[in-house]
N, C-alpha and C positions, 0 to 999 in steps of 0.2 A: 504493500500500500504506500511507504515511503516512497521509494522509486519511480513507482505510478504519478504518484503528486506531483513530484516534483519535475518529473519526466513533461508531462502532461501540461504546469503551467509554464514549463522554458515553450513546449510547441506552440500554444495559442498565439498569435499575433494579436501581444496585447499593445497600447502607446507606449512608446519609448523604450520599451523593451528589448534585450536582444531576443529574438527566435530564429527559425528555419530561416525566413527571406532578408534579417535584419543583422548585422553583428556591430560590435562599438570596435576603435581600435585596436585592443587589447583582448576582445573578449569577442565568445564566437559560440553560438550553439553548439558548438560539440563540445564546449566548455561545461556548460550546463550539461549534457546529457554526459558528461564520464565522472561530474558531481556529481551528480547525482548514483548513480554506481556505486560509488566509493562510501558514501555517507549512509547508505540505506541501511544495508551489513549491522551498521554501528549502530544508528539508533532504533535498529529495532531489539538491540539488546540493552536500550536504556534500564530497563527496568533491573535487569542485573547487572550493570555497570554502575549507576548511581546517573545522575541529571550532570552533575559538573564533570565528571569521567569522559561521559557519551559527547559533552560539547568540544571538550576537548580534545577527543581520538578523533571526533567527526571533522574540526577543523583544521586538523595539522594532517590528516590524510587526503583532506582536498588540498590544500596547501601543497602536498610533497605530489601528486597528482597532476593539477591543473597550473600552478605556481603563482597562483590569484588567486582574489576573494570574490568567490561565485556565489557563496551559498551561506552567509555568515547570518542574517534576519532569521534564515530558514532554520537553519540547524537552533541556532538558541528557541524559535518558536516550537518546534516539531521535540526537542527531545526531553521538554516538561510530560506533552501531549502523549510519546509514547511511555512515558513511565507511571503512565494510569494502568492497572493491573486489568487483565485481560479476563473478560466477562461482566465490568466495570465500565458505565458510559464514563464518556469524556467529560461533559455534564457535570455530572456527580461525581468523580475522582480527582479532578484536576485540583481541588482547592485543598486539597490532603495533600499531592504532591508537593504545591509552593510551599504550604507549612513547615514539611519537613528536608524542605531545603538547608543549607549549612555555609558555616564561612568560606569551607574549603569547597564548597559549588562555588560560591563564589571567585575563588581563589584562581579553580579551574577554567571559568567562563573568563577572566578576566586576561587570563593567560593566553584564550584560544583567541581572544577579541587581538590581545598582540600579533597574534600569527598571521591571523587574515589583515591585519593593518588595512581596515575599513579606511575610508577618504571622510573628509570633514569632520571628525570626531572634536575636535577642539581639549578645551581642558572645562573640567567641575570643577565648583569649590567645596563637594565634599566626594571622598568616593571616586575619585580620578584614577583614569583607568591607567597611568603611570605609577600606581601606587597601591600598596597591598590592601585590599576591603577590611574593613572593619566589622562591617556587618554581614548577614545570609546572603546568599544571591536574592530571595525577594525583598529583603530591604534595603539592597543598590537599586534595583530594579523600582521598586517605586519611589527612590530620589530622583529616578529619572525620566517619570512617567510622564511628567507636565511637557517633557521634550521631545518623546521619544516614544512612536507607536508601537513598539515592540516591547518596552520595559511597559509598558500599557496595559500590555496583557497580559503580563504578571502582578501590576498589581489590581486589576480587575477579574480575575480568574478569565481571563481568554474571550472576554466577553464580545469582541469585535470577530472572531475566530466560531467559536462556539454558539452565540447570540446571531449575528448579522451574517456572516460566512456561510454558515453549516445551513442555515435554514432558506439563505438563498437557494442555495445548490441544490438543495433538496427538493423545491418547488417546481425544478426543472422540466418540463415534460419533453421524454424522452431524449435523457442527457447522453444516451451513448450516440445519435447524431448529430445532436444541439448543442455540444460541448465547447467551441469555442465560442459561439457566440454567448454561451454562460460564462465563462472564464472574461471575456473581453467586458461581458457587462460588470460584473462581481469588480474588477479591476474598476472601473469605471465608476461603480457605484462608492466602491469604499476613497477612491480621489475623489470626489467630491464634496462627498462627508469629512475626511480627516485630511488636509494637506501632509503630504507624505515627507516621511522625517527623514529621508537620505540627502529629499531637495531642500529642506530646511537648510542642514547641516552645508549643502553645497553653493545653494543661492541665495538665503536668507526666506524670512517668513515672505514678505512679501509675495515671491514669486514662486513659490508654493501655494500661497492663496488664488495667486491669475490659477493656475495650472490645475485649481482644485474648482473652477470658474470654467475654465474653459470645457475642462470632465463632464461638469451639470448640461454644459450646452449641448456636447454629443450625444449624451442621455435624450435629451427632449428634443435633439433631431428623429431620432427613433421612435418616437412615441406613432398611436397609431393613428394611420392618414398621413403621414409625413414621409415622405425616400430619400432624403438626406444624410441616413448614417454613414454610409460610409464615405460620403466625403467629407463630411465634418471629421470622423475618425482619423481621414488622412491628414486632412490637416493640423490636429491635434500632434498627430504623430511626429510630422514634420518639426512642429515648433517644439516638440519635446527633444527632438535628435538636433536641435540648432545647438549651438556653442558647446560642442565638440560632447552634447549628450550629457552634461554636468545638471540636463533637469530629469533626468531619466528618473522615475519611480521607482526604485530597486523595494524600497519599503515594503509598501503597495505589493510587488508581487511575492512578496515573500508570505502578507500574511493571506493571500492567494493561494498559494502552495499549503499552506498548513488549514486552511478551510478545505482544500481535499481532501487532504488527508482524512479530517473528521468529518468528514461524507462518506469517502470511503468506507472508513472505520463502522462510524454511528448512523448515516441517513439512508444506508440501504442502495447509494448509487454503484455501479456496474465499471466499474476496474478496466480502465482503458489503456491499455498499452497506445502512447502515441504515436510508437513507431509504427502501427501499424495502418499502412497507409489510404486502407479500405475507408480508416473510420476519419483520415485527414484531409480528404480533398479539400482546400482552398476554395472559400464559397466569399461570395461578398456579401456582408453586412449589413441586412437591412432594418430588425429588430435586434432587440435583448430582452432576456426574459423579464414579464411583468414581473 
């Protein structure tokens, strides 16, 4: 199911993204699909490894791998989610995993955030990731909530993931055809709601906000009676790939990737290998799901 996820949201052609038709200079879909590889292994034995274990083997093995940070949002969001004990919803489990989080989860995560040396991290004034944690990983994690959609869902129990993710995807009707165009909207949906904290950190709030404005607008070109989606989407996409891709949403699809998973997992949807190429024809755009 990791694999699948994450496999599944590098295919979709989502804005600004790299996928199949898209690569940034550095990074390339086959980037993504041999992280995803490497990282699946690992965190599907979170639950016997421990949460700060599993972040850590997960990002130094994409690290020695792909030699970039492909997968860094994903892995911290995805390896709380699999250390929910198995025949246990996500739901219901998740808020007993962050409890018994520890310093040295901490310690761990802090270590593997070194290794992928994410872009625009900046410095805290408390809890700076230059510096040994003081506290559990979820009490870093919610110092840094108010900044940071990923520490967000740890200190809200997953609730953008769990709450707004799972239950999109889930409403899907029949998502094993309708798949990118759910992934593209889910993407779409949660940019407009949360301006996305990679372009924060890379272009400041402002232009996070146009780009969380601009999302709304491809949304309600889609609406029904309207055939504008997917030129709006292009264009969307364009201006997200402007200045060398520094507004790219990495956020955004990471907590994309960890909403399938607990679909996969929890909503009952159908396991799509994206390699396989029956179920990826290239269609254009012209809804997303209600």
């Amino acid at each position: 199911m990791i694999r699948a996820a994450c496999r599944l949201e590098a295919t979709a052609r989502k804005a600004g993204n790299v996928h199949p038709e898209r690569a940034f200079v550095n990074l390339t879909y086959s980037d993504f699909l041999a992280s995803a590889d490497v990282v699946a292994p690992i965190l599907a034995r979170t639950f016997e490894l421990g949460v700060g274990p599993a972040i850590l083997a997960a990002a130094s093995a994409t690290r020695e791998r792909v030699r970039r940070n492909t997968n860094l949002g994903m892995i911290l969001l995805l390896a709380p989610l699999a250390a929910v004990p198995e025949g246990v919803r996500l739901a219901d489990g998740i808020a007993a995993v962050l409890a018994e989080l520890t310093r040295d989860d901490a310690d761990l995560a802090y270590r593997a955030i070194r290794v992928c040396e994410p872009g625009g991290m900046g410095r805290a004034e408390s809890q700076d990731l230059s510096e040994a944690p003081t506290g559990t990983l979820l009490e870093v994690m919610r110092l840094a909530a108010d900044r940071d959609l990923i520490a967000r869902q740890y200190a809200e129990d997953f609730s953008l993931v769990l709450g707004f993710g799972l239950s999109y995807l889930t409403k899907v009707a029949d998502f094993r055809w309708q798949w990118e165009a759910a992934i593209v909207g889910l993407h779409l949906e949660l940019l407009a709601r949360h301006p996305d904290s990679l372009i924060v950190r890379k272009c400041g709030l402002e232009v996070a906000a146009e780009a969380s404005k601009r999302a709304e607008r491809v949304l309600k070109s889609a609406c029904p009676g309207t055939r504008n989606a997917q030129k709006e989407l292009d264009a969307f996409d364009h201006w997200l790939r402007a200045d060398g891709n520094r507004r790219n949403p990495g956020t955004t699809a990471d907590l994309v990737a960890a909403s399938l998973f607990a679909a996969f997992r929890d909503g009952g949807l159908p396991i799509i290998d994206a390699l396989d190429r029956g179920s990826s024809v290239p269609r254009p755009l012209r809804r997303f799901p209600d």
